[in-house]
N, C-alpha and C positions, 0 to 999 in steps of 0.2 A: 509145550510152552505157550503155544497162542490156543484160545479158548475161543466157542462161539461167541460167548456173553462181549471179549473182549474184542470180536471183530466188528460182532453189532454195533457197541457203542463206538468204535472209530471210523466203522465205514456202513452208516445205518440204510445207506441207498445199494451196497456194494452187490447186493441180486437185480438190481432195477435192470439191467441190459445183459447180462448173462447169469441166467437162474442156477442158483447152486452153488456161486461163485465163494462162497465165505465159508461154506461146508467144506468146498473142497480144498480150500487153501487147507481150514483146520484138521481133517481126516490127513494131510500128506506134509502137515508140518515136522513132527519131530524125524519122519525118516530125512526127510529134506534136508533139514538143518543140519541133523547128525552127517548126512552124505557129504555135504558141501563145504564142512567147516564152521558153520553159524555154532560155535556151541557156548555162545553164554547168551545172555538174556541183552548187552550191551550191542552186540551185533545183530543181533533178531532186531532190535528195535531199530540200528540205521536202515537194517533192509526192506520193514516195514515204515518208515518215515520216508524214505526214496519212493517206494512205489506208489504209497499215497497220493505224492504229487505227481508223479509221472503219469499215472493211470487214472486221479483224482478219485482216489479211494474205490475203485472198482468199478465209476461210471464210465470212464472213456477206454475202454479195453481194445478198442480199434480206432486208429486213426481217421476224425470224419472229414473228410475230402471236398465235401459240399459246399466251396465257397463261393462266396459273388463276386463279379469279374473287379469291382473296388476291392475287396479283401483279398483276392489274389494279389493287386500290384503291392500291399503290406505287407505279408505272410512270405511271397513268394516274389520278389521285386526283380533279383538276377534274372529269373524262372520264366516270367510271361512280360510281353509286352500291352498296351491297351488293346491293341486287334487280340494276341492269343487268349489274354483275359477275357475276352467278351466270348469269343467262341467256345472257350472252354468253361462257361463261368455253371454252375449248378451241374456240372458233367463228374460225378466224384472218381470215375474211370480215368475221364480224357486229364481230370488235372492232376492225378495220379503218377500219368505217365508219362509227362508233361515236369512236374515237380520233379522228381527222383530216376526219372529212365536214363540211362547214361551216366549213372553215379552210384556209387555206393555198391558197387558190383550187380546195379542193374542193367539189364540188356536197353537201348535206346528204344524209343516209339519206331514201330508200330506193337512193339513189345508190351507186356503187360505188365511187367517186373516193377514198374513203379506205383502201381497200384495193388496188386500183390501183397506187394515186400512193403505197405507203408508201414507204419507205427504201430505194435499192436502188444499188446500183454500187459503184465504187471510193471516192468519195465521200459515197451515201447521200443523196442528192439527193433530197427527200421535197416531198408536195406538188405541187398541178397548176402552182400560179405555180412552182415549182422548175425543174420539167421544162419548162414551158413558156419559163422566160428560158435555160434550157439549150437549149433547140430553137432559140431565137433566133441563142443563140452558135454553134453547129452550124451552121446554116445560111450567117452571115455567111462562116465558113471553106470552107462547100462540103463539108460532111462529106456530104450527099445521105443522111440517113437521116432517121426521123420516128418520133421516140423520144414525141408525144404520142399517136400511133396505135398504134404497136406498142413498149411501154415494156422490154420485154423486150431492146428492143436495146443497153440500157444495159448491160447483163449479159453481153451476146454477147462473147466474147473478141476477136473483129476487130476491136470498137465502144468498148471496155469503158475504156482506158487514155482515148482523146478524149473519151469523154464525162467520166471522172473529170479529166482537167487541165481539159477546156472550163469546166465549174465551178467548179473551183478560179478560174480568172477571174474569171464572173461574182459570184464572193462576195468578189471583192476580195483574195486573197490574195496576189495578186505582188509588190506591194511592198513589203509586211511579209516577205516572202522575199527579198528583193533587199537588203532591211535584215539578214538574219539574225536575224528576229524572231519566231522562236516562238511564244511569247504571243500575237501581235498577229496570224498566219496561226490560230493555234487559233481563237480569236473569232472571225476573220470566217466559217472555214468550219464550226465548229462553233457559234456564237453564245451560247459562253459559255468556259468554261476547263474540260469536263469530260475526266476524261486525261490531262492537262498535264504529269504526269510520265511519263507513258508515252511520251507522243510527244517530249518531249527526250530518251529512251533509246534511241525508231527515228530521230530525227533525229543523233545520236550513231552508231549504226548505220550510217546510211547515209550520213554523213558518211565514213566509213572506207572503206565499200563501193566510193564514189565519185571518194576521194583526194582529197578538200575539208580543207583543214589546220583 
């Protein structure tokens, strides 16, 4: 169903930070999709309209950590104060785990779980409970990988499209897709409506791409 020609022109940088990355979506789409339930051309396109923004078409595949101790108190306000800001500012480890240690099923600092477990795939699956109900879903399918040992395989081009739909699952998004529901796939997989017009403009997109009236 997805074709090189048709990932080139929606995601024309998407090898710029992991080479391969649009080969391998396309080489492990149709088992993917057939595995997981994607099976009309309407559903392909919200899974590929979500990932778009989440991952920004294949350039931000890991979460970049790198912020300055002023964009820390924006991004991360609960998270750090002026002094932790400063001390942790260009630290992408220390604000790692710092940001997310103590949440999300990560272990607290001096732990590394929150720099680990930040953002990372098609999807941006963050968090040890994330990746850990992710390895669940994984497993149920037979993917034979262990994305809580070696998280990096979220990334891998072979790995990269199953782990972003397997998710898309477990956050509930199929049948707000099955509904042609926007709105209601953004929340569950973003858990809130941040983007909302962007992702009906790659849902639009890929709607065309697709040949979904």
């Amino acid at each position: 169903m997805l074709t090189l020609d048709m990932m080139q022109r929606r995601w024309p940088n998407g090898n710029q930070r992991v080479p391969g990355l649009l080969e391998g979506i396309v080489a492990a789409a149709d088992a993917v999709f057939a595995t997981y339930g994607l099976d009309s051309p309407l559903l392909v396109a919200h899974a590929m309209a979500q990932f778009s923004v989440e991952c920004a078409s294949g350039t931000v595949m890991i979460e970049n950590m790198n912020y300055s101790a002023q964009r820390l108190l924006v991004v991360f306000p609960t998270h750090f104060t002026a002094a932790t800001a400063a001390a942790a500012a260009h630290n992408p480890q220390m604000i790692g785990q710092i940001a997310y240690g103590g949440r999300m099923g990560n272990a607290p600092p001096p732990s590394t779980d929150g720099f680990v477990f930040r953002g990372a795939g098609l999807s941006q699956v963050t968090g040890r409970n994330g990746v850990t109900a992710l390895q669940a879903k994984l497993n149920a399918n037979g993917a034979g990988i262990d994305i809580l040992t070696h998280p990096e395989l979220i990334i891998d081009p072979a790995h990269a499209l199953e782990c972003g739909v397997a998710d898309l699952i477990v956050c509930g998004c199929l049948p707000h897709a099955v509904a042609d529901d926007v709105v209601g796939v953004t929340k569950a997989i973003n858990g809130g409506l941040n983007g909302l017009a962007d992702r009906r403009q790659q849902l639009a997109l890929w709607k065309t791409e697709l040949g979904v009236a």
